[in-house]
PDB file of N, CA, C, O and CB in Angstrom:
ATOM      1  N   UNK A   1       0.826  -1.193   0.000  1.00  0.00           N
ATOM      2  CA  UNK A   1       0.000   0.000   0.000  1.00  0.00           C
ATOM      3  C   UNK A   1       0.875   1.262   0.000  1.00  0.00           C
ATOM      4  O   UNK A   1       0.508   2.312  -0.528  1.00  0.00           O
ATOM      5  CB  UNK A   1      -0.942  -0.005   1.215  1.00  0.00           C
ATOM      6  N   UNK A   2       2.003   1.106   0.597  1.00  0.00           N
ATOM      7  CA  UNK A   2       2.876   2.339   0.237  1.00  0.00           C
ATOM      8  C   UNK A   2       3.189   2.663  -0.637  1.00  0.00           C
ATOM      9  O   UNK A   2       3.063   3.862  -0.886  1.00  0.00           O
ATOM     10  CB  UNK A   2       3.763   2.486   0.566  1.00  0.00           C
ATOM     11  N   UNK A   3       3.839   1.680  -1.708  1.00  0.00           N
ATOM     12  CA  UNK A   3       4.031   2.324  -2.799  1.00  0.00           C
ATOM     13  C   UNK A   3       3.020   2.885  -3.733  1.00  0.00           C
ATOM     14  O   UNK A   3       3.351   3.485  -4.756  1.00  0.00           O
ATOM     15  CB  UNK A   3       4.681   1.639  -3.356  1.00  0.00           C
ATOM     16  N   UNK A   4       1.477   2.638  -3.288  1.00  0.00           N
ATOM     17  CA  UNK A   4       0.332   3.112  -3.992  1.00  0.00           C
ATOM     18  C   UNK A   4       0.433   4.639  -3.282  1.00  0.00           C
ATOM     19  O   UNK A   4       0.536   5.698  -3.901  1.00  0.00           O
ATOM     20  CB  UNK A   4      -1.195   2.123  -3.729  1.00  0.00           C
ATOM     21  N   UNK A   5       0.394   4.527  -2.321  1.00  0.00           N
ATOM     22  CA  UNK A   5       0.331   5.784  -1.468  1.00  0.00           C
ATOM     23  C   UNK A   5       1.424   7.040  -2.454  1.00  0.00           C
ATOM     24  O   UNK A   5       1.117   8.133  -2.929  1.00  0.00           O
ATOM     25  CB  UNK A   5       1.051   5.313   0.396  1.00  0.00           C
ATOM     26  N   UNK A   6       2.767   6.271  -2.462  1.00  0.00           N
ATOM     27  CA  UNK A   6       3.543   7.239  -2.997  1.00  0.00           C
ATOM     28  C   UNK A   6       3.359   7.894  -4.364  1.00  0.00           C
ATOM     29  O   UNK A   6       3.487   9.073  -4.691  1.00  0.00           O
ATOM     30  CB  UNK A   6       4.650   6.760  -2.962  1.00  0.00           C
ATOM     31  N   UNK A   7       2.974   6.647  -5.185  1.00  0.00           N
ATOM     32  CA  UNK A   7       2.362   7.366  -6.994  1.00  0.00           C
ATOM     33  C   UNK A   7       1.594   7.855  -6.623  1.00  0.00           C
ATOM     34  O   UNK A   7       1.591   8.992  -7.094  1.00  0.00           O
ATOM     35  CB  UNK A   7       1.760   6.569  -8.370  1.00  0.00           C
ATOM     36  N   UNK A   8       0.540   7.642  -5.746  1.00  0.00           N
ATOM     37  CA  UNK A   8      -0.781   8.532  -5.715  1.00  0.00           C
ATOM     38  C   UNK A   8      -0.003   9.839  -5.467  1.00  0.00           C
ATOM     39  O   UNK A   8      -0.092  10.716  -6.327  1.00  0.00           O
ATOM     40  CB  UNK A   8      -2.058   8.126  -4.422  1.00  0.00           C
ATOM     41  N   UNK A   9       0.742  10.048  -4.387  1.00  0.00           N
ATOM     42  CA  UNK A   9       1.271  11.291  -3.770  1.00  0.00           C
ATOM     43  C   UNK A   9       2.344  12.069  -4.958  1.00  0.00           C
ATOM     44  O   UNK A   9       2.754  13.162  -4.565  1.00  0.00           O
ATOM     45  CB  UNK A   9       2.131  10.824  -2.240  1.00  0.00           C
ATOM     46  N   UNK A  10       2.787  11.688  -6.195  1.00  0.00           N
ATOM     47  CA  UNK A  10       3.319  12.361  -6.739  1.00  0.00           C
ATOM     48  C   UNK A  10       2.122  12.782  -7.751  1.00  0.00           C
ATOM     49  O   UNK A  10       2.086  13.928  -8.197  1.00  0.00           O
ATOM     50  CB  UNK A  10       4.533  11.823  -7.102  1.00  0.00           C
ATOM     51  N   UNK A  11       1.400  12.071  -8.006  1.00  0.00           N
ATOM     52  CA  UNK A  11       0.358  12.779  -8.795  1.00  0.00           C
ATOM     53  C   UNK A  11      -0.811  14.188  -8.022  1.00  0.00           C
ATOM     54  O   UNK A  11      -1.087  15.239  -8.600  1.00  0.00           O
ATOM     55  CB  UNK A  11      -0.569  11.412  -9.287  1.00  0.00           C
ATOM     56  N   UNK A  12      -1.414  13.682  -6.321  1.00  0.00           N
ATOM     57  CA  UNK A  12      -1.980  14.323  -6.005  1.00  0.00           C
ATOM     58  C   UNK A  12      -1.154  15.629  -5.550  1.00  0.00           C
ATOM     59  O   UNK A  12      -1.630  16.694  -5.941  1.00  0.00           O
ATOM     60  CB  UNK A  12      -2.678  13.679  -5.332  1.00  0.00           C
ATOM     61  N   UNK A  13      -0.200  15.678  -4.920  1.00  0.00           N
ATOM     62  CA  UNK A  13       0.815  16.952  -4.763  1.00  0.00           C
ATOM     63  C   UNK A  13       1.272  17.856  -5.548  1.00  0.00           C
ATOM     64  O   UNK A  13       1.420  19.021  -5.179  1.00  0.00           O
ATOM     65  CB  UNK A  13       1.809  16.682  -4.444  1.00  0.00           C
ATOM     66  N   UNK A  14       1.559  17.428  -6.746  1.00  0.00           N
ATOM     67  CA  UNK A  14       2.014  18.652  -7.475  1.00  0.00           C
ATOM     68  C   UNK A  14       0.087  19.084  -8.349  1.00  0.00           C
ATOM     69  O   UNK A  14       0.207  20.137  -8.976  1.00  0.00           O
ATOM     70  CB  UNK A  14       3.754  18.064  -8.906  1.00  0.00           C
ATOM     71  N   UNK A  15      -0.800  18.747  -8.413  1.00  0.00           N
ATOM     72  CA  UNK A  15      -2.432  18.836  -8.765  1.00  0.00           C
ATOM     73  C   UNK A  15      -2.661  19.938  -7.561  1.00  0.00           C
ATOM     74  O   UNK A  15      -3.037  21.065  -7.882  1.00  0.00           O
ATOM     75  CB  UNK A  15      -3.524  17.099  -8.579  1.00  0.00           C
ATOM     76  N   UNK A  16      -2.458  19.646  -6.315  1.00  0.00           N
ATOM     77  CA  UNK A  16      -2.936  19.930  -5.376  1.00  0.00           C
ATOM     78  C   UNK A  16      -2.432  21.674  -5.247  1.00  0.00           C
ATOM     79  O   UNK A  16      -3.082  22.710  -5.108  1.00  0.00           O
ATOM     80  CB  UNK A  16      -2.548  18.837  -4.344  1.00  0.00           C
ATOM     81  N   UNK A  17      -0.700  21.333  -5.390  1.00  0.00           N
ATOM     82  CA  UNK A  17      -0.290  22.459  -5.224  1.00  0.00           C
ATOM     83  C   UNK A  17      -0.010  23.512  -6.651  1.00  0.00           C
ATOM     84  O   UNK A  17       0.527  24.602  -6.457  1.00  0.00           O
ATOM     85  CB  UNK A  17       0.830  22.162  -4.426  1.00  0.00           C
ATOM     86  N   UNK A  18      -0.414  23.093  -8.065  1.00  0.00           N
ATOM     87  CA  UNK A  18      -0.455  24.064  -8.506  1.00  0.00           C
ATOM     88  C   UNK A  18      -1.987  24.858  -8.385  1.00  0.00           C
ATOM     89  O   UNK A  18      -2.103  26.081  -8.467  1.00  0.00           O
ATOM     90  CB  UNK A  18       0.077  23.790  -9.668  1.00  0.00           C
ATOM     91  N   UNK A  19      -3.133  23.904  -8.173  1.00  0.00           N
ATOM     92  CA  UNK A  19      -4.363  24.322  -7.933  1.00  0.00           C
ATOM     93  C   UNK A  19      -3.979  25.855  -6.840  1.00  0.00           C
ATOM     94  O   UNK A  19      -3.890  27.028  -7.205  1.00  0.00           O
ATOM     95  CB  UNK A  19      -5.320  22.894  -7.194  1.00  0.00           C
ATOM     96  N   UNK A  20      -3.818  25.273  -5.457  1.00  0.00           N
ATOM     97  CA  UNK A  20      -3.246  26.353  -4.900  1.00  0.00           C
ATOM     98  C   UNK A  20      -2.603  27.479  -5.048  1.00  0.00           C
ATOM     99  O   UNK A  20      -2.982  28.449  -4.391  1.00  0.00           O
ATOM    100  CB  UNK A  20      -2.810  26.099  -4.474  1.00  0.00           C
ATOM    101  N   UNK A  21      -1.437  27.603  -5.986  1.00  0.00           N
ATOM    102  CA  UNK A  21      -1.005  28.353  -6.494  1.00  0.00           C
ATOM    103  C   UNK A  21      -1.689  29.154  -7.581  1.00  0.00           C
ATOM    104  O   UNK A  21      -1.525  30.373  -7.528  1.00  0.00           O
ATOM    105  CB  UNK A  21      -0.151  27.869  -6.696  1.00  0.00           C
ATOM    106  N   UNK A  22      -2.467  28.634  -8.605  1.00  0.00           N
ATOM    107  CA  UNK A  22      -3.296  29.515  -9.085  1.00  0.00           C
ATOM    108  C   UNK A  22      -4.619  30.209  -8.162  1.00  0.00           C
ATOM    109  O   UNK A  22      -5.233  31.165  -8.635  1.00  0.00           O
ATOM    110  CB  UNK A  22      -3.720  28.824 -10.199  1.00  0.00           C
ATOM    111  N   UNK A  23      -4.951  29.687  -6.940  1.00  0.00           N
ATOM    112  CA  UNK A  23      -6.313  30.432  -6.462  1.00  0.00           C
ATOM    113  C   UNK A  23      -4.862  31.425  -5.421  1.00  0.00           C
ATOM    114  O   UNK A  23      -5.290  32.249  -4.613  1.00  0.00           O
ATOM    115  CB  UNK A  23      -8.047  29.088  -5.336  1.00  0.00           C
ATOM    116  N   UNK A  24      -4.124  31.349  -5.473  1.00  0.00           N
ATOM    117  CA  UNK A  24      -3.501  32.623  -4.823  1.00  0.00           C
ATOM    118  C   UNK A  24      -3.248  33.516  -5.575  1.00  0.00           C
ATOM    119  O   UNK A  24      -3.381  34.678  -5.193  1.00  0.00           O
ATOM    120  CB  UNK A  24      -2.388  32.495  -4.185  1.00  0.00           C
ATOM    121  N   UNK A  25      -2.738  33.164  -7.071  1.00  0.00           N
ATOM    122  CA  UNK A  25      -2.697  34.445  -8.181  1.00  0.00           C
ATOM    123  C   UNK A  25      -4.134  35.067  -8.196  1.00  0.00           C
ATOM    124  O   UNK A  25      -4.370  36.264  -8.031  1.00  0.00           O
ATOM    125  CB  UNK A  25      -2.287  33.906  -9.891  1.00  0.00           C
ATOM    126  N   UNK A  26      -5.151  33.988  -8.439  1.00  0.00           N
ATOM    127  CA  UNK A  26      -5.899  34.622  -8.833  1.00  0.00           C
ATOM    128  C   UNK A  26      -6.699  35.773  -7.844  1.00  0.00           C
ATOM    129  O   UNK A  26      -7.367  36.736  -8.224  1.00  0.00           O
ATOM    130  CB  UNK A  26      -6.521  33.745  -9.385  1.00  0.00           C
ATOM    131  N   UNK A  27      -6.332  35.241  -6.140  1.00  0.00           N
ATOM    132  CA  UNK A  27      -6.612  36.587  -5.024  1.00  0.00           C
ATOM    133  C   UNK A  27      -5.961  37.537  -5.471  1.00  0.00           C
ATOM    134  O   UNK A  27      -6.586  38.594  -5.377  1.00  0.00           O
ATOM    135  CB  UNK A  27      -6.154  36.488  -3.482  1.00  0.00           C
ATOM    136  N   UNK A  28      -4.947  37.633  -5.932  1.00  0.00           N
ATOM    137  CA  UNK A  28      -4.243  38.882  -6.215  1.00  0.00           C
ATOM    138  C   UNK A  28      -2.720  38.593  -4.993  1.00  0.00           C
ATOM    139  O   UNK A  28      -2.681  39.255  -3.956  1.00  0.00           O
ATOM    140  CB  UNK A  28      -5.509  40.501  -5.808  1.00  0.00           C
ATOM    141  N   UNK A  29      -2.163  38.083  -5.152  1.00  0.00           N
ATOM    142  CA  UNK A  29      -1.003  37.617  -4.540  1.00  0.00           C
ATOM    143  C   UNK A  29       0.137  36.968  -4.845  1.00  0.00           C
ATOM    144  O   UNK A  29       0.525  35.804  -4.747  1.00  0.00           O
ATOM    145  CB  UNK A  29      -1.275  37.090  -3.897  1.00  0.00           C
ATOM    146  N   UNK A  30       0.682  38.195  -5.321  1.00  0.00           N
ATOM    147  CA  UNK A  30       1.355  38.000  -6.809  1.00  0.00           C
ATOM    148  C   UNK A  30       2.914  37.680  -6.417  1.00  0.00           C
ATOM    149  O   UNK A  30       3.665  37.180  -7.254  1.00  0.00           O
ATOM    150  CB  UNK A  30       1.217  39.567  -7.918  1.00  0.00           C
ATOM    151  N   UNK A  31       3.376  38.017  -5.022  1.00  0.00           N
ATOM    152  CA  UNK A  31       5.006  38.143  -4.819  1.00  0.00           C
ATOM    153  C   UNK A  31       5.388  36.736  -4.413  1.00  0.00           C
ATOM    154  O   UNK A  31       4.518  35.865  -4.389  1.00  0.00           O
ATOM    155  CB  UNK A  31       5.529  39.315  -3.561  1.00  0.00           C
ATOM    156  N   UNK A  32       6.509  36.495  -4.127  1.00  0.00           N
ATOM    157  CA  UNK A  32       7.023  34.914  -4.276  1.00  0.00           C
ATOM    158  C   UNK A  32       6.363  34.377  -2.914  1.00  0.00           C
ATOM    159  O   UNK A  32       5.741  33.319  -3.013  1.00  0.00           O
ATOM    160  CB  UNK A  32       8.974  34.657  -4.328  1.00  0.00           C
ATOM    161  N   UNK A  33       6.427  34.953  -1.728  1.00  0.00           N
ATOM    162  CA  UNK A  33       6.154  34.549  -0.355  1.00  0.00           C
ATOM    163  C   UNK A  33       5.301  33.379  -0.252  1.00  0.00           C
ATOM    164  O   UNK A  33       5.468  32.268   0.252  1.00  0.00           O
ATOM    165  CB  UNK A  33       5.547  35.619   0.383  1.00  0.00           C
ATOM    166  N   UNK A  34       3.652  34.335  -1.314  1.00  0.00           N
ATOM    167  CA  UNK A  34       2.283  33.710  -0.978  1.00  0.00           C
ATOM    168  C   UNK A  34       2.517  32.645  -1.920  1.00  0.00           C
ATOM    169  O   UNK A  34       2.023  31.594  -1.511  1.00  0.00           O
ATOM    170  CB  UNK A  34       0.828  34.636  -1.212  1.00  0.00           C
ATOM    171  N   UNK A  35       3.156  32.528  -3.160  1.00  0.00           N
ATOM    172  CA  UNK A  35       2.958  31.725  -3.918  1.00  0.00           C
ATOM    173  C   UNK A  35       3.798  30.164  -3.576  1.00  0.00           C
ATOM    174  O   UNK A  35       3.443  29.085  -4.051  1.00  0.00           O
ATOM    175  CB  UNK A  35       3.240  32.445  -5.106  1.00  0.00           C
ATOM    176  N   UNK A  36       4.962  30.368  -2.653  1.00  0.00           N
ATOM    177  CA  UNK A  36       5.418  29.699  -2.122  1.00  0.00           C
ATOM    178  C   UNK A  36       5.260  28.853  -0.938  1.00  0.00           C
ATOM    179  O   UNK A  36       5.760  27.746  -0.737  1.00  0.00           O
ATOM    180  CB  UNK A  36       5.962  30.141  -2.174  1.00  0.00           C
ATOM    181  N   UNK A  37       4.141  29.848   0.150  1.00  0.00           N
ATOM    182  CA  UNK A  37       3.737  29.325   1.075  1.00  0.00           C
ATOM    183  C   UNK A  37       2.530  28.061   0.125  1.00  0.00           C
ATOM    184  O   UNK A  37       2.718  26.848   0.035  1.00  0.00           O
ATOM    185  CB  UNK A  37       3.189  30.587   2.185  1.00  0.00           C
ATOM    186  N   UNK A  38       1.653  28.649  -0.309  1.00  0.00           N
ATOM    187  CA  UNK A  38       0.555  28.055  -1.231  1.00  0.00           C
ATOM    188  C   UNK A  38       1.038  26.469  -2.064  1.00  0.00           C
ATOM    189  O   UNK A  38       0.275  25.520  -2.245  1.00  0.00           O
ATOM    190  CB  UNK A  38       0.234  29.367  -2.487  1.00  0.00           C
ATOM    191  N   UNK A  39       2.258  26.531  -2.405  1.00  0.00           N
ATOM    192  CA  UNK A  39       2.942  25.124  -2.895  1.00  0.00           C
ATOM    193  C   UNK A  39       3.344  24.096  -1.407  1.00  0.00           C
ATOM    194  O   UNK A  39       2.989  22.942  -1.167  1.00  0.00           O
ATOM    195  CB  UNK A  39       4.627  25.589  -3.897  1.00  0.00           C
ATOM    196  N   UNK A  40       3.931  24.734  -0.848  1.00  0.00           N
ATOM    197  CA  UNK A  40       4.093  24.281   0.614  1.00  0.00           C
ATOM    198  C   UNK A  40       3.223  23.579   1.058  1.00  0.00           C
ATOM    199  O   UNK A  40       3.442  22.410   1.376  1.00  0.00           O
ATOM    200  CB  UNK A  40       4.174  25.187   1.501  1.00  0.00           C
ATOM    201  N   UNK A  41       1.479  24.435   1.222  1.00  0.00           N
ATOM    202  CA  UNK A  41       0.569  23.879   1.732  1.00  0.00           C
ATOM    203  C   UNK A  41      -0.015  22.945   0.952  1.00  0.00           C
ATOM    204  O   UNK A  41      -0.513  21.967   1.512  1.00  0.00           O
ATOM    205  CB  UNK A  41      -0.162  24.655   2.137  1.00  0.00           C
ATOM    206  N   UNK A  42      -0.064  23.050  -0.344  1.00  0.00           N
ATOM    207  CA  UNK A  42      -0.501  21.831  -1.550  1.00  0.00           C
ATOM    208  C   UNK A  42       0.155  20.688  -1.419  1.00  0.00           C
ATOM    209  O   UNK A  42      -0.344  19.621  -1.775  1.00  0.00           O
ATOM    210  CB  UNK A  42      -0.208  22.183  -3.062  1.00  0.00           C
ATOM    211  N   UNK A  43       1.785  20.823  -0.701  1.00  0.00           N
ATOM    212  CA  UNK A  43       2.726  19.697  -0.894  1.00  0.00           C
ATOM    213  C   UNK A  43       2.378  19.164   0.789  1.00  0.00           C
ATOM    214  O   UNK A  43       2.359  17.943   0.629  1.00  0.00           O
ATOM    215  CB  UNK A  43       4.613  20.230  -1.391  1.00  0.00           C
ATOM    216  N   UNK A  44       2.184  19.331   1.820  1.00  0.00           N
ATOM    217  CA  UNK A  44       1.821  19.098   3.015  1.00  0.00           C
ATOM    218  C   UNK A  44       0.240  18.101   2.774  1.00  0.00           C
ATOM    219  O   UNK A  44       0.004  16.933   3.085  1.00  0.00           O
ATOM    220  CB  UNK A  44       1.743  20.658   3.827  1.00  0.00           C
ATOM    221  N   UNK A  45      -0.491  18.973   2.209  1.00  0.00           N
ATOM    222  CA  UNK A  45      -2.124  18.643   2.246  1.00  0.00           C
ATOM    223  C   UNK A  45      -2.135  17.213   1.304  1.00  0.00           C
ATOM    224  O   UNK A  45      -3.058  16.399   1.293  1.00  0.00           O
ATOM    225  CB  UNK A  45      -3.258  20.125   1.418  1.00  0.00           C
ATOM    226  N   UNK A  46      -1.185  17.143   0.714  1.00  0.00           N
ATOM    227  CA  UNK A  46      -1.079  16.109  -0.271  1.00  0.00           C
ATOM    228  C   UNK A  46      -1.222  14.594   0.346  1.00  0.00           C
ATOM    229  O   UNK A  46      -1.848  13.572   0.065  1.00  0.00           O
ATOM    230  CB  UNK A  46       0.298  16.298  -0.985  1.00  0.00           C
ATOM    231  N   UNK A  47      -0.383  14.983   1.241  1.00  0.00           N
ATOM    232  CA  UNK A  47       0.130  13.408   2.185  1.00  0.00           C
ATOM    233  C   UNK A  47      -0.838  12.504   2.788  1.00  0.00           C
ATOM    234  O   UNK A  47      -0.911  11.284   2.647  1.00  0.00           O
ATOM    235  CB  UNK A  47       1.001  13.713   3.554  1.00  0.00           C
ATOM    236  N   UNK A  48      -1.765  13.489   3.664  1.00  0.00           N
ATOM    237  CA  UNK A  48      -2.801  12.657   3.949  1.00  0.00           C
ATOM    238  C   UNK A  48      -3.602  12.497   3.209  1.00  0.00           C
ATOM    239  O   UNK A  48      -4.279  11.527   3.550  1.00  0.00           O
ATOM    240  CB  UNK A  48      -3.343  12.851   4.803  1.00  0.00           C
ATOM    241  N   UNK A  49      -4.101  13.154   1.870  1.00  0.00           N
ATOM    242  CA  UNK A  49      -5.152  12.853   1.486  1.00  0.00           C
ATOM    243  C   UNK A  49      -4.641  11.737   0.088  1.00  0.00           C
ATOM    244  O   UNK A  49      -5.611  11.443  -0.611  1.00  0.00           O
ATOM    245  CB  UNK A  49      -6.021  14.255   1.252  1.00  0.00           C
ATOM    246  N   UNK A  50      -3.469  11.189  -0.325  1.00  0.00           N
ATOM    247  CA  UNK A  50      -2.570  10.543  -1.114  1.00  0.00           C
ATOM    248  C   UNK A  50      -2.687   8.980  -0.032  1.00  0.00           C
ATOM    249  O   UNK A  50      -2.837   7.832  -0.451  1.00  0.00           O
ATOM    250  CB  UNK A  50      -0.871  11.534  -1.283  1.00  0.00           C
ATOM    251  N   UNK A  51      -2.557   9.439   1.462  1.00  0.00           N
ATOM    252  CA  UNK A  51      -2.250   8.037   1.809  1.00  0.00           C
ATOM    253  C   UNK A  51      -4.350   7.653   1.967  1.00  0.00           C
ATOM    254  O   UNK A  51      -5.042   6.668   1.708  1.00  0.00           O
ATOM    255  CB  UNK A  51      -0.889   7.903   3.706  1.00  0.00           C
ATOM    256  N   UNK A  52      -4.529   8.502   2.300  1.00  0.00           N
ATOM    257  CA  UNK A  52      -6.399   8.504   2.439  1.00  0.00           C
ATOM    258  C   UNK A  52      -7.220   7.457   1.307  1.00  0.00           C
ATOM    259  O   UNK A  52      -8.080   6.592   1.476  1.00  0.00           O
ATOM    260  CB  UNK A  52      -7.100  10.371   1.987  1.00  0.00           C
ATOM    261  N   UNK A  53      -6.328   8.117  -0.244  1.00  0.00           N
ATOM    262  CA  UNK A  53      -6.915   7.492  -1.525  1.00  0.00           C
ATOM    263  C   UNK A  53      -6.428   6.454  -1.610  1.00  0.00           C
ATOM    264  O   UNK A  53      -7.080   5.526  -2.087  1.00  0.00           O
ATOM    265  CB  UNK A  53      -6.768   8.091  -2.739  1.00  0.00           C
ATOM    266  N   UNK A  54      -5.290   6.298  -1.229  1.00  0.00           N
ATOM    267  CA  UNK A  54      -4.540   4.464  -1.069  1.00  0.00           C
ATOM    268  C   UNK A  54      -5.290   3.763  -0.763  1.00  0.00           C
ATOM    269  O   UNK A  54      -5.886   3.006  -1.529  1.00  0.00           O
ATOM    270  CB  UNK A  54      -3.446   4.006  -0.034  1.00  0.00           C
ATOM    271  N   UNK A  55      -5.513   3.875   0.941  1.00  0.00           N
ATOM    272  CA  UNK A  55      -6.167   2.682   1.669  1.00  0.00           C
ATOM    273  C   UNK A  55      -7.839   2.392   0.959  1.00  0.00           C
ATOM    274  O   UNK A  55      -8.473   1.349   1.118  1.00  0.00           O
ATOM    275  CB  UNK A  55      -6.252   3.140   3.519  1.00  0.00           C
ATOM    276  N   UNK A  56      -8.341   3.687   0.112  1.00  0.00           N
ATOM    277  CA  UNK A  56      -9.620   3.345  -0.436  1.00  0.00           C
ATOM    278  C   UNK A  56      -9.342   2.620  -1.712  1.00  0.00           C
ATOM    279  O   UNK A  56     -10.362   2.043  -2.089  1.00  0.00           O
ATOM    280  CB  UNK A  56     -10.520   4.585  -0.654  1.00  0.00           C
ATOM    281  N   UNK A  57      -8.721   2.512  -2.200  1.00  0.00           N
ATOM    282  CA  UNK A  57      -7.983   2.284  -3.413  1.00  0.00           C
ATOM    283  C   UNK A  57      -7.748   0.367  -3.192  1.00  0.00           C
ATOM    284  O   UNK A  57      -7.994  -0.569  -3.953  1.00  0.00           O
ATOM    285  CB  UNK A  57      -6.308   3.453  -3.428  1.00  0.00           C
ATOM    286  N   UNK A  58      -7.063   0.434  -1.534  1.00  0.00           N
ATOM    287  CA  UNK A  58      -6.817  -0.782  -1.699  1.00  0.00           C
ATOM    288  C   UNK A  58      -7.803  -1.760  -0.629  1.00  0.00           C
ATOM    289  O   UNK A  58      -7.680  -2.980  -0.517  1.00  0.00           O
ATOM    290  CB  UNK A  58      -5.291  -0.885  -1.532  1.00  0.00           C
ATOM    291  N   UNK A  59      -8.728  -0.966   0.061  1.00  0.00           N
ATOM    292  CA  UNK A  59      -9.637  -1.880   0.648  1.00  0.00           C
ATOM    293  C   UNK A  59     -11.018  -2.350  -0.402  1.00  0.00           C
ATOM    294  O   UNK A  59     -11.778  -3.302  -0.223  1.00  0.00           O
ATOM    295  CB  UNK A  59     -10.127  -1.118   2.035  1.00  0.00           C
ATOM    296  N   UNK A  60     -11.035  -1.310  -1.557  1.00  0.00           N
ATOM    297  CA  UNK A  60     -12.193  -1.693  -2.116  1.00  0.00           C
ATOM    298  C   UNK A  60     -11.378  -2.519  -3.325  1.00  0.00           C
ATOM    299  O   UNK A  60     -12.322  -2.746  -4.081  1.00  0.00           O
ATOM    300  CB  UNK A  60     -13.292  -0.383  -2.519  1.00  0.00           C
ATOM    301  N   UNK A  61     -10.606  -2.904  -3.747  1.00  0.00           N
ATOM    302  CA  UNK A  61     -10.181  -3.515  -4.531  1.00  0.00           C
ATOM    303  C   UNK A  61     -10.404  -5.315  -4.454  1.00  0.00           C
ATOM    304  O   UNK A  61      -9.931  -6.034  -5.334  1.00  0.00           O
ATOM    305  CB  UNK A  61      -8.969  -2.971  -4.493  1.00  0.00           C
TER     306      UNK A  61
END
């Protein structure tokens, strides 16, 4: 299940965090800080919800 966890997590993390990154441009938050914190939090938020889709992934299978 980990290694499901992990493809999931390279696909849902960088999805997650450019999503993020565009709803911060699009507030108007344009300097590197916000746009950086915003990838940060996409790459954090990723983990649980990457290992979340695993275990559904592999209990309903």
């Amino acid at each position: 299940m980990m290694r499901l966890a992990s493809i999931l997590y390279s696909l849902i993390s960088t999805t997650l965090a450019g999503s993020l990154i565009i709803v911060s441009l699009v507030a108007g938050y344009t300097t590197l800080q916000p746009i950086l914190i915003a990838a940060a939090a996409g790459f954090a938020l990723a983990l649980p919800m990457s290992w979340a889709v695993a275990r559904q992934l592999y209990n309903n299978a």
